[in-house]
N, C-alpha and C positions, 0 to 999 in steps of 0.2 A: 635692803629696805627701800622702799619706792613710798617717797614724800608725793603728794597734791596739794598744791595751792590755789586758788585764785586771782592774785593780785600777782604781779610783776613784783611790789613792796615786800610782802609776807617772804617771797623767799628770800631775800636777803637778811629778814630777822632770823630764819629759820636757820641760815645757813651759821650765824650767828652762835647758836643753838647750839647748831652739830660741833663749832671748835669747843665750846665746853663741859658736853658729855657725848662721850663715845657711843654712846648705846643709840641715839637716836640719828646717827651718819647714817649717810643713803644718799641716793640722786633725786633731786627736784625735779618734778614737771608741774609746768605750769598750763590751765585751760585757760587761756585766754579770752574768750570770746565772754561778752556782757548778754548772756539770756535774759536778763530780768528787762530788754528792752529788745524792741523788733521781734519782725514774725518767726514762729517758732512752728507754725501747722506743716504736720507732714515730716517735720526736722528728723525723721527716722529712718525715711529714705534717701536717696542722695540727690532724687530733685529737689525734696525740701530741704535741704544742705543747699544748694546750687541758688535756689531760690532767694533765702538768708544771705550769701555770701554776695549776690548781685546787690539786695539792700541794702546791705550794708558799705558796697563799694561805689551805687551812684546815687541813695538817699543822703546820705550821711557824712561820707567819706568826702563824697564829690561835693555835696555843699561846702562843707568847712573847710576845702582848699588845703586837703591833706598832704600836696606836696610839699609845702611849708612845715610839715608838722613830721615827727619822726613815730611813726606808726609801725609796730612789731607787726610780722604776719603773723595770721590763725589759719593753724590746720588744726583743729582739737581732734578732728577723726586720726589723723596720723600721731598724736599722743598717746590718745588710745590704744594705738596699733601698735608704738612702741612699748606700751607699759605691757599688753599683753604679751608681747614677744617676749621680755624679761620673765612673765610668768611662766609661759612654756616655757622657755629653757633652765628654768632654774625652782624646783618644784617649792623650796624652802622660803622662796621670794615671796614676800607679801606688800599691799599698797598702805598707803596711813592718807585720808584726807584729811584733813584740816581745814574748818570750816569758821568763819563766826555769823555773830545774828546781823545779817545786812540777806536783802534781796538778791545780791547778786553772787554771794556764796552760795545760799539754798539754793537757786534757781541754778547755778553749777552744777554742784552736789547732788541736783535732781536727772539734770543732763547724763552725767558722768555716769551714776548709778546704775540708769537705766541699759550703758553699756557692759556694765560687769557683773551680769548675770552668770555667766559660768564659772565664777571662782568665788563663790560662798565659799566662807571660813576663810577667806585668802586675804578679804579687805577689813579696814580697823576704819573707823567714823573718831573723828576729837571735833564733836559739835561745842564750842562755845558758848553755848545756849545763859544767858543773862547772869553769868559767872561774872564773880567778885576777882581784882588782876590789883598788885602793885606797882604804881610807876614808878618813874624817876625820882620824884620827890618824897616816895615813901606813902602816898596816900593811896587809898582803896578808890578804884573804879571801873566799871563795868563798857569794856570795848565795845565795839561796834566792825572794828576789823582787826584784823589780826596782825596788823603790822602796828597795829598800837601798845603791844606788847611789848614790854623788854625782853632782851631776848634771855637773860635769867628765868622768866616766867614761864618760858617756853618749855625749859626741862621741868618746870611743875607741871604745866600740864598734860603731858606724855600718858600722866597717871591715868587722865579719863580716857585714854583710847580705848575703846571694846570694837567687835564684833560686829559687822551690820549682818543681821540677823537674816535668814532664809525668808521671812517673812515681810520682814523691811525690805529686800531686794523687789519682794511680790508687790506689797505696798506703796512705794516709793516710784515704783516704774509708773503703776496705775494712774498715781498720782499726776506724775509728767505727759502723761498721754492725755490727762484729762488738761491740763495746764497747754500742751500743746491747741489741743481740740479747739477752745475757746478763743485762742491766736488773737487775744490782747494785744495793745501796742506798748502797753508799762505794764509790768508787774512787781507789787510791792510785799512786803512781810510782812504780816500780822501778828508775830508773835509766835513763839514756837515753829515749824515750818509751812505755817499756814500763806500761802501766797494768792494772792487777789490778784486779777488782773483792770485793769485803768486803759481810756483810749490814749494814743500817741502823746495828747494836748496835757495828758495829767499835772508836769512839771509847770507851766505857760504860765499860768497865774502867779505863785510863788518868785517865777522867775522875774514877772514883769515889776514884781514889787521892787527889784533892787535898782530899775530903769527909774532915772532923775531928771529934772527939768535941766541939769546941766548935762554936757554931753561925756561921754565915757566908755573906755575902748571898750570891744564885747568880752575881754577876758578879763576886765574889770569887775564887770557883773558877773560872770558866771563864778568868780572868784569867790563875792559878795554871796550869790545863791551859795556854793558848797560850804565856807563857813558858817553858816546859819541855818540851811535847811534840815531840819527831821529828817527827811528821805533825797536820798541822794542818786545823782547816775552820772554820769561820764563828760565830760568837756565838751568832746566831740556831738555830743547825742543834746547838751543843751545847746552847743554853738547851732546847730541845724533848727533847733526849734525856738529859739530867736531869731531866725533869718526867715522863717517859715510865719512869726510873728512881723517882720517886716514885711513881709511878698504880703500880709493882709492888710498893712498901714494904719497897724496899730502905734506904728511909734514914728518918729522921725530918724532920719541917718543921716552920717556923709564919709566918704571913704567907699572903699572896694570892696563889697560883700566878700572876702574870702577869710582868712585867717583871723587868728585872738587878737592881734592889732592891728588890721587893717580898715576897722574903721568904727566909728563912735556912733553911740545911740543916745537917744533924750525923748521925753517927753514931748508929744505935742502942742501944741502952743496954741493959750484957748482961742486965740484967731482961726486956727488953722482946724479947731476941734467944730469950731459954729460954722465954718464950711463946709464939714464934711455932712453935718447934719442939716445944713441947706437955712442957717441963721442968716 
């Protein structure tokens, strides 16, 4: 059995999982890459591949001073390649993704899909979709990802695996082609796997809100943003568009544009705000 995740977190609950029911062991692979941000047009050939991977290594990467930072590689086309090799060789092998309601599972699970067209009946979907989970404490609540799961919960949910349907493979491709087409800079969830797409800037507002008149490292704020925002994305992807909010001098700074602490942001100072507007 051939597990899909997408978070690095989820397979560890998962794995969790497998020590206490046998039926759901198997190998994890994990898609690493965040679709639900950066260009995605073309992503079916391998310039659009090449294209994504450059963005991703001098927008993003190279802003936030990713040397400082322990960055996993992405090859998801070579995951690919190994899960279908396990198919070929072994005819009885089947995949299970595991999904929940966040933008950046659908937008995975939209990816992915589109690659496993030829092994209908071979792959099982466990979509999440606005499902009732017990935590730790015993109370009912409704995840948003799946490593927020106990990993108890895990062998309840097994039960909703089914079948992605010959139709849904038809549907679901269409769907990412047309998701591609439109090569948005954010794309969000609406609900069931309805995904929108949003320019680069979507997050910027939300973010700026956590920026103070006192100064505070950038992974202060971006901390502030992911504990509190609805719609979430990556460190790395808001580190870059608060720096890209700085290159416009929207805020004040001091320290070394590169990494989560190297250096502090605050509001501008309404001296400095009547000069800019020529008070």
């Amino acid at each position: 059995m051939i597990h899909v995740v997408f978070n690095v977190a989820d397979e560890a609950v998962l794995k969790q999982a497998m020590e206490m029911d046998p039926d759901v062991q198997g190998e994890v692979f994990i898609v690493r890459d965040d679709y639900a941000v950066g260009p995605v047009e073309m992503l079916m050939s391998s310039e659009g591949q090449r294209m994504r991977s450059q963005w991703w290594n001098e927008t993003v990467m190279g802003s936030a001073g990713v040397d400082q930072v322990d960055v996993p590689e992405v090859d998801d086309v070579e995951t690919v390649k190994a899960m279908s090799h396990r198919l070929e060789q072994d005819e009885s092998e089947s995949i299970w993704i595991w999904a929940a309601q966040n933008q950046h599972d659908v937008c995975g699970y939209f990816w992915l899909i589109s690659q496993l067209s030829s092994y209908t009946g071979r792959v099982q979907i466990l979509y999440l979709n606005n499902l009732p989970f017990i935590n730790e404490k015993g109370q009912i609540f409704y995840p948003n990802w799946l490593h927020q799961i106990p990993a108890r919960e895990f062998i309840k949910a097994k039960k909703l695996a089914r079948p992605v349907t010959s139709s849904e493979f038809e549907l679901d491709r269409d769907e990412w082609l047309r998701i591609c087409a439109s090569n948005a800079g954010v794309r969000i969830l609406e609900g069931g796997k309805k995904i929108v797409g949003h320019g680069f800037d979507y997050f910027d507002s939300e973010l700026a809100r956590h920026v103070t008149t006192e100064p505070q490292k950038a992974g202060k704020i971006i901390h502030g943003f992911l504990s509190k925002a609805k719609d979430k994305t990556g460190d790395l992807f808001l580190l870059w568009r608060l720096k890209e909010m700085l290159a416009a001098e929207k805020f004040d700074y001091t320290g070394e544009l590169r990494g989560l602490k190297d250096f502090e942001v605050k509001r501008k100072t309404a001296a400095a705000v009547g000069e800019q507007i020529g008070e």
